[in-house]
C-alpha positions, -999 to +999 in steps of 0.1 A: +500+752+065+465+740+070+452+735+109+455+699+120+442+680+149+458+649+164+436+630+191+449+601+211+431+574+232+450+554+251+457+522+274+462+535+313+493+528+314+505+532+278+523+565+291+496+584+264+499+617+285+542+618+287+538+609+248+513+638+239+531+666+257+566+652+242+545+651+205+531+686+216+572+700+218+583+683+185+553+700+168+548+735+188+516+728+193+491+729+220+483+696+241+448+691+262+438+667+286+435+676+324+429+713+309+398+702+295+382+692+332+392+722+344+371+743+319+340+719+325+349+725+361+347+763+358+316+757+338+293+741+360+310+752+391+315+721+401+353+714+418+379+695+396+378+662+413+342+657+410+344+661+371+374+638+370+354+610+389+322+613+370+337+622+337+341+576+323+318+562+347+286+555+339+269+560+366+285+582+397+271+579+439+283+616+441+259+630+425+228+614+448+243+639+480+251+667+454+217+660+439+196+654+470+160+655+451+168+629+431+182+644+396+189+613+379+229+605+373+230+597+339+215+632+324+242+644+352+269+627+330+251+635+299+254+675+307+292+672+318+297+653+283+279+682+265+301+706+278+334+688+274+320+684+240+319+723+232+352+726+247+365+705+225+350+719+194+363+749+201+400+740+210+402+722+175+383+751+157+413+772+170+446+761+157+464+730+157+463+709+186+464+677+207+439+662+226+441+631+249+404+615+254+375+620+260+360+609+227+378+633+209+382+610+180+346+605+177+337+643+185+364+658+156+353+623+131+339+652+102+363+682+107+392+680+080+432+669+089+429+646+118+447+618+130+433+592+157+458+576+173+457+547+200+484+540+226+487+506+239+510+484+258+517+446+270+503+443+304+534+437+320+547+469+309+520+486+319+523+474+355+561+481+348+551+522+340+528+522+367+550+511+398+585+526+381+575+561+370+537+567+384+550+556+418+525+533+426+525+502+446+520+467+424+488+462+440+478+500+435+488+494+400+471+465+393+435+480+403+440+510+384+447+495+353+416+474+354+392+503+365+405+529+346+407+508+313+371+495+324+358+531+332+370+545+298+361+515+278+324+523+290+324+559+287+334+555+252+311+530+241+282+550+257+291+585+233+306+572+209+294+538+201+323+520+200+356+511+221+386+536+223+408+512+209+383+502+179+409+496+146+385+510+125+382+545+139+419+550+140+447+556+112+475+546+138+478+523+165+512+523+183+523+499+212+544+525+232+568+495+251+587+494+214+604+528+213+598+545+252+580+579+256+606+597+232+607+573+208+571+571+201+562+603+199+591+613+179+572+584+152+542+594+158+557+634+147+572+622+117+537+608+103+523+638+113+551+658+094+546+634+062+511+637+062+505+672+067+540+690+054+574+686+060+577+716+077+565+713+109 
């Protein structure tokens, strides 16, 4: 069986992370997200938090007091992209894995036997997830959605030159309120068993 690599974008919200670690069991593979920061983290010795809050945003006040001479943001951003990039290179060179963001779809768009996939969801539902099983208040909720969908709609766009949830760079777009957590990435496994052997 041939290495594969799945890569999924998603909606905050959507429940992408639940999914991809449920999709990870189902195929006994590997899944990657918060892993990822750690290892740019560790990299440029810079603590976990910090990469996590620069990591979608454009541009990042942090980084004037880390920076006190003046080193400009964006090439900041532009070094902590680098790295992630390399990272994820070289998680997909490996073996067979997933990995959630971070322009992974763009990043892996020439290696052979991937799958973009985007995970989205009604608004309501989304609101729903976030008060019900991310425990947050509805007014917690309602900010998060909008910054964090803003924050990686702009990160995105900058590297890769078009929006996470762009049609055109994707072979399956799923609205993850239809089936639950289980559900979806139990569909989501059986294209993945269809498309690259029934053996998985």
């Amino acid at each position: 069986m041939e290495k594969y690599i799945i890569t999924i974008t998603r909606e905050f919200g959507s429940l992408g992370r639940p999914i991809a670690r449920s999709l990870s069991e189902r195929l006994g593979i590997e899944f990657y997200d918060r892993d990822i920061v750690e290892h740019v983290s560790k990299q440029l010795n810079l603590p976990v938090s910090q990469i996590s809050e620069a990591e979608e945003k454009s541009h990042h006040r942090l980084f004037s007091h880390m920076f006190p001479l003046g080193t400009d943001e964006e090439y900041i951003q532009d070094m902590i992209f680098d790295v992630q990039k390399d990272i994820i290179l070289d998680l997909a060179d490996r073996s067979s894995c997933i990995i959630v963001g971070r322009c992974s779809d763009y990043l892996l768009q020439n290696e052979k036997n991937v799958i973009n996939i985007f995970i989205y969801a009604p608004y309501a539902k989304r609101l729903e997830n976030c008060v019900n099983i991310l425990d947050m208040t509805e007014d917690q909720a309602k900010r998060m959605i909008m910054s964090v969908d803003k924050a990686r709609n702009a990160y995105h766009k900058k590297y890769a030159g078009y929006l996470p949830g762009d049609f055109r760079h994707k072979q399956l777009m799923i609205d993850s309120s239809l089936l639950g957590v289980e559900g979806t990435a139990e569909l989501i496994a059986d294209v993945v068993r269809k498309k690259f052997g029934g053996n998985l």
